[in-house]
C-alpha positions as CSV (number, residue, x, y, z in Angstrom):
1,X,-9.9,16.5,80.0
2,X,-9.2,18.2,76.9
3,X,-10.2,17.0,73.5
4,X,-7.4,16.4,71.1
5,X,-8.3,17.1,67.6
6,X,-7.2,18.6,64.2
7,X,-7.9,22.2,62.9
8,X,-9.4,24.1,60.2
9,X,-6.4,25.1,58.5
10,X,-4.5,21.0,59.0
11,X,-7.5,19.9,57.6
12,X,-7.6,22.6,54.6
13,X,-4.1,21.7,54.2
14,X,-4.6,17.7,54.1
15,X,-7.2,18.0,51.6
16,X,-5.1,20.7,49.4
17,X,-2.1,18.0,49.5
18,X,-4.2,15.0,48.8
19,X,-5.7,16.9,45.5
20,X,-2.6,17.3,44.2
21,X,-1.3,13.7,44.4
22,X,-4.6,12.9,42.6
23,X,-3.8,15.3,40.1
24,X,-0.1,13.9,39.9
25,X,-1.3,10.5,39.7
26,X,-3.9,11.0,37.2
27,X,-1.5,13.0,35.0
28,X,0.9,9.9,35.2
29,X,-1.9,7.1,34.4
30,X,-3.3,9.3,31.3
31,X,0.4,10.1,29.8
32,X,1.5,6.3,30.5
33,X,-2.1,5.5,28.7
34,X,-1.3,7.7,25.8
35,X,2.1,6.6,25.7
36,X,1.3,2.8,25.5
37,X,-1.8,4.0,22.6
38,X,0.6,5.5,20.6
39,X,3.1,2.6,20.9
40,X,0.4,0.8,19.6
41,X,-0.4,2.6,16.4
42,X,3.7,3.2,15.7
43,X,3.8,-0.8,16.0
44,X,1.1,-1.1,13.8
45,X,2.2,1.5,11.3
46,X,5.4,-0.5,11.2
47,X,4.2,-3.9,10.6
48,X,1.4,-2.8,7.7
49,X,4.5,-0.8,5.8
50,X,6.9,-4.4,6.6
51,X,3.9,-6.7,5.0
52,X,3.6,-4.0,1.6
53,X,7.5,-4.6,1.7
54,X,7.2,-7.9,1.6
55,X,4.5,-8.2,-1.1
56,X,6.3,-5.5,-3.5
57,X,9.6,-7.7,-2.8
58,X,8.0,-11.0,-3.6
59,X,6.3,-9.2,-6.7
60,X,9.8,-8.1,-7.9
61,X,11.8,-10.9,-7.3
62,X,9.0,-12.8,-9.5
63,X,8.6,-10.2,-12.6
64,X,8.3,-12.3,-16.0
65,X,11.0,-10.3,-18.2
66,X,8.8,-9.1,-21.0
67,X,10.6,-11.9,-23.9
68,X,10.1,-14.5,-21.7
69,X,7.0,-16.1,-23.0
70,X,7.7,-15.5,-26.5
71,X,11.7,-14.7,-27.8
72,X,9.7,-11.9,-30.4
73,X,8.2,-10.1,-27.9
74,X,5.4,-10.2,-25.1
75,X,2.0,-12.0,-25.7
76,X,-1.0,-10.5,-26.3
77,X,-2.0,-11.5,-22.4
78,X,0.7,-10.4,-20.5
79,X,1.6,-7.0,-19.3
80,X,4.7,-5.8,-20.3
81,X,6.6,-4.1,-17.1
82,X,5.8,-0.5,-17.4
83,X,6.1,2.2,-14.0
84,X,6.4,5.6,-13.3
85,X,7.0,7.9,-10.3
86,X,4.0,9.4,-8.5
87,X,3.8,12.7,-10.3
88,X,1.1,14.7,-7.7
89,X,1.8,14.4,-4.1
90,X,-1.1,14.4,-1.3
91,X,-3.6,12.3,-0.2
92,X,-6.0,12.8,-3.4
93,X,-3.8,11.8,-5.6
94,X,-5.0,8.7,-8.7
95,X,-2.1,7.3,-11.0
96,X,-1.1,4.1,-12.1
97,X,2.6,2.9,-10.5
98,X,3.5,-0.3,-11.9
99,X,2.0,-3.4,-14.0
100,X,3.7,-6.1,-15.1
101,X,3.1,-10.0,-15.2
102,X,4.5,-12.1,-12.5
103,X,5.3,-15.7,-12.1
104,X,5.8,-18.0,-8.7
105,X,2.2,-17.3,-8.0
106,X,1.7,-20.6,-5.4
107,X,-1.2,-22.3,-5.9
108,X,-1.4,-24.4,-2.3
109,X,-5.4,-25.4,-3.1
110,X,-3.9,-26.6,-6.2
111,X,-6.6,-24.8,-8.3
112,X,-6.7,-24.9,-12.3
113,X,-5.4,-21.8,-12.6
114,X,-2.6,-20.1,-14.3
115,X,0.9,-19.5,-12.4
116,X,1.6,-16.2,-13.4
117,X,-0.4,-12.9,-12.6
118,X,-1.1,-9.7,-13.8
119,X,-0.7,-7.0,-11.1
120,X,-1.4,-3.5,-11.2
121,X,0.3,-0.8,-8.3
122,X,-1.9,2.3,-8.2
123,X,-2.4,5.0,-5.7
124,X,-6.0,6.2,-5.1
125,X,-6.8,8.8,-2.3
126,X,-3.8,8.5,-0.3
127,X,-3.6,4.2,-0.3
128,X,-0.9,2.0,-1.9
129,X,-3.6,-0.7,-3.7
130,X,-2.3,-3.8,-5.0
131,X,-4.7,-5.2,-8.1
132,X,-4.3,-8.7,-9.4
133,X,-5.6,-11.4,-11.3
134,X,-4.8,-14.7,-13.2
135,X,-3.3,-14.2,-16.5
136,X,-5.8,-15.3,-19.3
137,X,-5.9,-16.9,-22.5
138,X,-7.5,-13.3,-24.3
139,X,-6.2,-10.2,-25.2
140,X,-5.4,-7.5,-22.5
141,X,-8.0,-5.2,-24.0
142,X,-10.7,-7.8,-23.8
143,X,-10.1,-7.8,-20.3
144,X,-11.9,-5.5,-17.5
145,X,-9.1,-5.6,-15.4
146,X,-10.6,-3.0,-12.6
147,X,-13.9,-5.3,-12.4
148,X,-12.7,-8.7,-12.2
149,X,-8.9,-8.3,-10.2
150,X,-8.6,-8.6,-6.4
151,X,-7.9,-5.8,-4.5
152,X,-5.5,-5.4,-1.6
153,X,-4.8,-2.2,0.2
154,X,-1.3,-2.8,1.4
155,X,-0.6,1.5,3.0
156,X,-2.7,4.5,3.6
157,X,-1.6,8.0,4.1
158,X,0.8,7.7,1.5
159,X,1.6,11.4,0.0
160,X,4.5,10.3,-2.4
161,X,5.9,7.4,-4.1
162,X,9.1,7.7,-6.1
163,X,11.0,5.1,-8.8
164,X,14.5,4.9,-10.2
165,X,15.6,2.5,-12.1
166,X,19.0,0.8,-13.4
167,X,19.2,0.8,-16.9
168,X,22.1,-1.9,-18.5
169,X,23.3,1.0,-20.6
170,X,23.5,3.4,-17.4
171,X,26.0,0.6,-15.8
172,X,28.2,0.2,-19.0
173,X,28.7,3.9,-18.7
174,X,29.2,4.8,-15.2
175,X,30.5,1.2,-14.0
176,X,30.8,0.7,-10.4
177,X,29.6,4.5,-9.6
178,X,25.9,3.2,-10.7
179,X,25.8,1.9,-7.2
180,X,28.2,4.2,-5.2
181,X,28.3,7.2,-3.5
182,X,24.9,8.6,-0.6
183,X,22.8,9.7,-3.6
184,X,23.6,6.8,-5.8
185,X,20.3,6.4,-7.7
186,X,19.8,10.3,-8.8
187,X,20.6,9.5,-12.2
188,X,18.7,6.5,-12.9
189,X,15.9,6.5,-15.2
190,X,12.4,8.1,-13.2
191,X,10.2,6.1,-15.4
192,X,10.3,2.9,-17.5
193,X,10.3,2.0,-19.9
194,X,12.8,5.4,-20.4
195,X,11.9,8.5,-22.0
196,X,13.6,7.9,-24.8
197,X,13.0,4.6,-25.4
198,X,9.3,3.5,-25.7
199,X,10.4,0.2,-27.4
200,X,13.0,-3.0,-27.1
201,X,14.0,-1.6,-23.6
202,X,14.1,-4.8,-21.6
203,X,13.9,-5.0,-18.1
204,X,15.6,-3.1,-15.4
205,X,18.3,-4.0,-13.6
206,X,17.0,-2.8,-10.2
207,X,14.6,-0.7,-9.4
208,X,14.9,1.5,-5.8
209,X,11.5,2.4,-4.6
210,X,10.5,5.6,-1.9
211,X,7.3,5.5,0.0
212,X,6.7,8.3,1.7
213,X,3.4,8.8,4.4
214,X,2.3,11.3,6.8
215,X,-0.2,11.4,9.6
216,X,-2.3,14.3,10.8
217,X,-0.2,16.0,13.5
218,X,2.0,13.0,13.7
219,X,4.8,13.9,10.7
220,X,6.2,12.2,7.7
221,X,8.4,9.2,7.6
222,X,10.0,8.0,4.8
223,X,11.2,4.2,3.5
224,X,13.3,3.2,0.8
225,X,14.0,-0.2,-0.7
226,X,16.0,-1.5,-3.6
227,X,15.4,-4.6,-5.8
228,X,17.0,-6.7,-8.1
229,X,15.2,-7.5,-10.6
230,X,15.3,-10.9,-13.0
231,X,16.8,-11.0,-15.8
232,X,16.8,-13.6,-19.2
């Protein structure tokens, strides 16, 4: 009887086809693989930029308006509230953004320690870093504030950080339109206290904050948050 069997060519042909299902399958594990890593890091890129929202909001809802303490003007241990746009962008960028006092500060261990803090913004190297520390019965200058605060790094990557604020005397003058129109907040003050008033400013009214970060091959994306901040 003759032997039944498969030839050189079928068998070429069956190992050319089962290469390329391998190849079609691996393709499809290592995208699905890359897919689900960079759902990942967007998920976590999401949730460190929604916990620095939530610190800066709890920070501004608390500020101590600078007469607070004392009717004539702020003591000699509390930071009056004092910010200014990011003025170099990129990732090598060190400036100051905000310092003020703050109140609310919970004490759960119920610690003998002061309520309110002093808290420093600042950007250093591409990162958002939060400074903080109790507020102390000595002068500000006495203080080493970069030595002795706390440090928390709430973003990296950021490449620009921009502040307007709502000045009362912007409102009187422009009424509703302060808060109207897509580009609302182009007119506010960039810094405060303003320009042209280094003294007896108060507080602002709001102040709109824009963070703006980038990755390596990965783009820019940009968030933008307004406050309302306390008044007297």
């Amino acid at each position: 009887m003759r032997q039944q069997g498969f030839t050189l060519i079928e068998l070429l042909i069956a190992i050319v086809l089962t290469a390329v299902i391998s190849t079609m399958a691996y393709q499809s594990l290592e995208s699905a693989s890359n897919g689900a890593k960079r759902t990942r890091e967007v998920l976590h890129e999401i949730n460190q930029l929604d916990k620095a929202w939530q610190l800066i909001g709890q920070d501004m809802r608390n500020i101590l308006p600078a007469s607070t303490a004392n009717p004539a003007g702020p003591s000699l241990t509390e930071m009056v509230f004092q910010a200014a746009s990011l003025t170099t962008k990129g990732k090598n960028s060190f400036q100051l953004i905000m310092q003020f006092t703050r109140r609310g500060w919970v004490n759960p261990m119920g610690r003998l320690r002061s309520d309110l803090q002093l808290v420093n913004y600042r950007i250093a190297e591409g990162k958002l870093i939060r400074d903080y520390l109790p507020q102390r019965n000595k002068k500000l200058e006495d203080m080493d504030f970069e030595r002795e605060s706390l440090h928390q790094t709430l973003l990296e990557n950021v490449t620009d950080i921009q502040l307007r604020f709502l000045s009362d005397g912007y409102v009187k003058s422009n009424g509703k339109s302060a808060l109207e129109g897509v580009d609302y907040s182009k007119n506010w003050e960039p810094t405060w206290p303003p320009l042209n008033q280094t003294t007896g400013a108060g507080s602002p009214l709001a102040l709109e904050i824009t963070i703006e970060t980038t990755e390596e091959n990965k783009g820019a994306s940009r968030s933008v948050r307004l406050y309302e901040l306390p008044q007297l």
